[in-house]
N, C-alpha and C positions, 0 to 999 in steps of 0.2 A: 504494500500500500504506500500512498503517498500522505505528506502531511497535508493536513487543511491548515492552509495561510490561517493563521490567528492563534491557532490551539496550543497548549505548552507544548513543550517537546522534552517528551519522558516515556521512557522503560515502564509501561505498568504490568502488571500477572494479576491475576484472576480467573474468576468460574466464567467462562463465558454465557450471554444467556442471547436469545432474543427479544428486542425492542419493537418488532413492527417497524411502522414508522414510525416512532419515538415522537411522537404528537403528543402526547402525554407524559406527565412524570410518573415513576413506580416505583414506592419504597423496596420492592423485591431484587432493584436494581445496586442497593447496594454495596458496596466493594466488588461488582463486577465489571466486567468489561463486555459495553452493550453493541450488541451489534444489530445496525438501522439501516432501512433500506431507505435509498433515495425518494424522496416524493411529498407530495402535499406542501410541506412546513421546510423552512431554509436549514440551512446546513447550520447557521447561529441557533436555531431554534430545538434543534434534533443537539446538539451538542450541550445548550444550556439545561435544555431537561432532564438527560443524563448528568450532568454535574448537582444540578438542583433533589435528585434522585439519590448523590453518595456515588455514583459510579465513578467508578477508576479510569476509564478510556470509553470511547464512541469509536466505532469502525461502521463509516457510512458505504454502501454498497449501490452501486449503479443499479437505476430500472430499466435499463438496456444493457444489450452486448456492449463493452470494452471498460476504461476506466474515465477518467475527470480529475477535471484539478478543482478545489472547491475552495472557497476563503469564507472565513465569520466577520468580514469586514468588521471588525472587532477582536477581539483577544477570549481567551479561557481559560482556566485552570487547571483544566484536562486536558489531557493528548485527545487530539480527533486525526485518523486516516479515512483518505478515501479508498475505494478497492471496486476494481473493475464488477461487473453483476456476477462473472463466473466464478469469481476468488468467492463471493460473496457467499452466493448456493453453495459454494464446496463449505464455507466455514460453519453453515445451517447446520450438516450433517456433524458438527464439534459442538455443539450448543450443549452444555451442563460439564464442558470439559475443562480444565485448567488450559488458559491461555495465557502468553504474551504479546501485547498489542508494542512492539518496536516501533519507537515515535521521537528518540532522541537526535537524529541526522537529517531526518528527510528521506531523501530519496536516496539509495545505496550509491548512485554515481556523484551525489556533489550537484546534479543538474532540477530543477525546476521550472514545472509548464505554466505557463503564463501565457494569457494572452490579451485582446482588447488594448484601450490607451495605454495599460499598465509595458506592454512591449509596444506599441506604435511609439511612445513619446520617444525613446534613446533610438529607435531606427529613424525615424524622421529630422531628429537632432544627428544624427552619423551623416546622412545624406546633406541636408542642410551644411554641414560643417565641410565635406568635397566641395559642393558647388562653391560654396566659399572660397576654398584654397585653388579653384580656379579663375575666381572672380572676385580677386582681392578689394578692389575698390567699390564693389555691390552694398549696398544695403541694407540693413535684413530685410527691409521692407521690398525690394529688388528679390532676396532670393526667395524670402517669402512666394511672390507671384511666380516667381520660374518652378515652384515646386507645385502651386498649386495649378497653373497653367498647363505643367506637362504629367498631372496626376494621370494613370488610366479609373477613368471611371469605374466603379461598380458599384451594383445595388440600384437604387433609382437614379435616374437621368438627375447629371449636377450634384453639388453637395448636398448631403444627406446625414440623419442622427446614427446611421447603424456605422458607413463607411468612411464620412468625412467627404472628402475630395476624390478619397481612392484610392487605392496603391501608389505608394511613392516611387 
Protein backbone atom coordinates (compact mmCIF):
# COMPACT_ATOMS: atom_id res chain seq x y z
CA UNK A 1 0.00 0.00 0.00
CA UNK A 2 0.78 3.54 -0.29
CA UNK A 3 0.50 6.33 2.30
CA UNK A 4 -2.47 8.77 2.30
CA UNK A 5 -0.99 12.24 2.06
CA UNK A 6 -1.84 13.46 5.75
CA UNK A 7 -1.90 10.39 7.99
CA UNK A 8 1.13 9.61 10.53
CA UNK A 9 3.53 7.43 9.28
CA UNK A 10 3.89 4.49 11.79
CA UNK A 11 4.50 0.76 12.10
CA UNK A 12 1.02 -0.34 13.79
CA UNK A 13 0.14 -4.42 14.54
CA UNK A 14 -3.06 -5.45 15.36
CA UNK A 15 -6.24 -7.81 14.81
CA UNK A 16 -7.37 -6.84 11.64
CA UNK A 17 -11.08 -6.45 11.29
CA UNK A 18 -13.46 -5.01 8.62
CA UNK A 19 -14.81 -1.50 8.57
CA UNK A 20 -17.23 -1.50 5.57
CA UNK A 21 -17.15 1.70 4.41
CA UNK A 22 -16.18 3.12 7.63
CA UNK A 23 -19.11 5.63 7.42
CA UNK A 24 -19.51 5.14 10.84
CA UNK A 25 -17.55 4.99 14.05
CA UNK A 26 -17.37 1.37 16.19
CA UNK A 27 -16.14 0.94 19.41
CA UNK A 28 -15.31 -2.96 18.28
CA UNK A 29 -12.62 -1.06 16.29
CA UNK A 30 -10.46 -0.65 18.84
CA UNK A 31 -6.72 -1.27 18.84
CA UNK A 32 -7.30 -2.61 15.51
CA UNK A 33 -6.32 -2.07 12.33
CA UNK A 34 -9.50 -1.24 10.04
CA UNK A 35 -9.64 -2.19 6.87
CA UNK A 36 -12.23 0.33 4.52
CA UNK A 37 -13.32 0.17 1.34
CA UNK A 38 -13.24 3.17 -0.88
CA UNK A 39 -16.65 4.85 -1.30
CA UNK A 40 -19.58 7.05 -0.10
CA UNK A 41 -17.43 9.37 2.68
CA UNK A 42 -13.66 10.82 1.91
CA UNK A 43 -10.64 9.21 2.65
CA UNK A 44 -10.42 12.24 5.84
CA UNK A 45 -13.65 10.97 7.00
CA UNK A 46 -13.14 6.97 6.62
CA UNK A 47 -9.78 7.70 8.53
CA UNK A 48 -11.20 10.06 11.24
CA UNK A 49 -13.78 7.42 12.23
CA UNK A 50 -11.32 4.86 12.62
CA UNK A 51 -9.12 7.07 14.87
CA UNK A 52 -12.31 8.43 16.67
CA UNK A 53 -13.15 4.46 17.18
CA UNK A 54 -9.38 3.68 19.15
CA UNK A 55 -8.17 2.03 15.93
CA UNK A 56 -4.59 1.76 15.30
CA UNK A 57 -4.35 2.16 11.31
CA UNK A 58 -7.10 2.50 8.38
CA UNK A 59 -6.10 0.49 5.02
CA UNK A 60 -8.57 2.02 2.51
CA UNK A 61 -9.08 -0.29 -0.40
CA UNK A 62 -10.01 0.63 -4.08
CA UNK A 63 -13.95 0.11 -5.43
CA UNK A 64 -12.32 -0.75 -8.62
CA UNK A 65 -9.56 -2.77 -10.29
CA UNK A 66 -6.00 -1.10 -9.55
CA UNK A 67 -4.78 1.30 -6.60
CA UNK A 68 -4.89 5.43 -5.87
CA UNK A 69 -3.15 7.83 -4.20
CA UNK A 70 -5.59 9.45 -1.63
CA UNK A 71 -4.64 12.65 0.76
CA UNK A 72 -6.92 13.94 4.18
CA UNK A 73 -6.19 17.38 2.94
CA UNK A 74 -5.55 17.57 6.60
CA UNK A 75 -3.24 15.46 8.99
CA UNK A 76 -4.19 12.29 11.49
CA UNK A 77 -2.80 10.43 14.10
CA UNK A 78 -3.01 7.26 12.54
CA UNK A 79 -1.34 5.72 9.71
CA UNK A 80 -3.82 5.45 6.71
CA UNK A 81 -2.69 3.23 3.30
CA UNK A 82 -4.40 3.11 0.28
CA UNK A 83 -4.28 -0.47 -1.53
CA UNK A 84 -5.36 -1.37 -4.87
CA UNK A 85 -9.21 -3.39 -4.68
CA UNK A 86 -7.21 -6.66 -5.31
CA UNK A 87 -4.61 -6.40 -2.30
CA UNK A 88 -7.88 -5.36 -0.67
CA UNK A 89 -10.23 -8.72 -1.40
CA UNK A 90 -7.05 -10.77 -0.78
CA UNK A 91 -6.64 -8.92 2.91
CA UNK A 92 -10.88 -9.70 3.44
CA UNK A 93 -9.83 -13.29 3.51
CA UNK A 94 -7.19 -12.12 6.98
CA UNK A 95 -9.90 -10.23 8.78
CA UNK A 96 -9.61 -11.52 12.67
CA UNK A 97 -5.90 -12.06 11.97
CA UNK A 98 -2.95 -10.37 13.54
CA UNK A 99 -1.63 -7.76 11.05
CA UNK A 100 0.84 -5.04 10.31
CA UNK A 101 -0.29 -2.17 8.44
CA UNK A 102 3.79 -0.64 7.20
CA UNK A 103 3.13 3.03 7.18
CA UNK A 104 6.58 4.59 8.25
CA UNK A 105 8.24 5.38 4.57
CA UNK A 106 5.63 5.40 2.14
CA UNK A 107 6.02 3.86 -0.71
CA UNK A 108 9.04 1.13 -0.64
CA UNK A 109 10.99 3.16 -3.79
CA UNK A 110 11.27 6.62 -2.10
CA UNK A 111 8.74 7.75 -5.03
CA UNK A 112 5.09 9.23 -4.61
CA UNK A 113 1.97 9.80 -7.10
CA UNK A 114 0.79 12.87 -7.28
CA UNK A 115 -1.16 14.59 -9.52
CA UNK A 116 -3.51 17.73 -10.41
CA UNK A 117 -1.88 21.42 -9.68
CA UNK A 118 -0.02 19.76 -6.95
CA UNK A 119 2.51 18.34 -10.11
CA UNK A 120 1.33 20.80 -12.81
CA UNK A 121 2.65 23.93 -10.79
CA UNK A 122 6.93 22.72 -10.80
CA UNK A 123 6.27 21.27 -14.59
CA UNK A 124 4.94 24.53 -15.70
CA UNK A 125 7.43 26.51 -13.52
CA UNK A 126 10.41 23.95 -15.37
CA UNK A 127 9.18 24.88 -18.79
CA UNK A 128 8.53 28.45 -17.93
CA UNK A 129 12.18 28.66 -16.47
CA UNK A 130 13.66 27.09 -20.58
CA UNK A 131 11.66 29.47 -22.33
CA UNK A 132 13.28 31.97 -20.11
CA UNK A 133 16.86 30.97 -20.54
CA UNK A 134 16.13 31.27 -24.15
CA UNK A 135 14.52 34.46 -23.90
CA UNK A 136 16.43 36.34 -21.52
CA UNK A 137 15.19 39.71 -21.97
CA UNK A 138 11.15 38.32 -21.93
CA UNK A 139 9.00 39.18 -19.29
CA UNK A 140 7.06 37.00 -17.30
CA UNK A 141 4.22 38.41 -18.57
CA UNK A 142 5.81 37.78 -22.35
CA UNK A 143 6.42 34.06 -21.28
CA UNK A 144 3.42 33.85 -19.41
CA UNK A 145 1.41 34.31 -23.14
CA UNK A 146 4.11 32.20 -25.04
CA UNK A 147 3.16 29.25 -22.79
CA UNK A 148 -0.33 29.92 -22.61
CA UNK A 149 -0.54 30.65 -26.51
CA UNK A 150 1.23 27.51 -27.54
CA UNK A 151 -0.78 25.37 -24.72
CA UNK A 152 -2.33 22.06 -26.69
CA UNK A 153 -5.73 22.39 -25.68
CA UNK A 154 -7.78 19.65 -23.84
CA UNK A 155 -10.82 19.20 -22.29
CA UNK A 156 -13.32 21.89 -23.41
CA UNK A 157 -12.45 24.35 -26.23
CA UNK A 158 -10.00 27.28 -24.43
CA UNK A 159 -9.30 27.41 -20.93
CA UNK A 160 -11.13 25.54 -18.66
CA UNK A 161 -11.51 24.48 -14.58
CA UNK A 162 -10.52 20.67 -15.07
CA UNK A 163 -7.31 21.44 -17.78
CA UNK A 164 -6.34 25.11 -17.49
CA UNK A 165 -4.94 26.12 -20.82
CA UNK A 166 -3.72 22.51 -21.50
CA UNK A 167 -0.78 20.74 -21.70
CA UNK A 168 2.32 22.80 -21.44
Amino acid sequence: GANIDGSARADVSGTLVSGGLCDSTDAGWSGKVVLCQRGTNSFADKVSKVQQSGGKGAAIYNNVPGGFAGTLNGSSTIPGISLSQEDGVAALALVNQASTLANSTGTGNGYEYYDGTSMATPHVSGVAALVWSFNTAWTNAQIRDALQKSAEDLGAAGRDTSYGFGLV
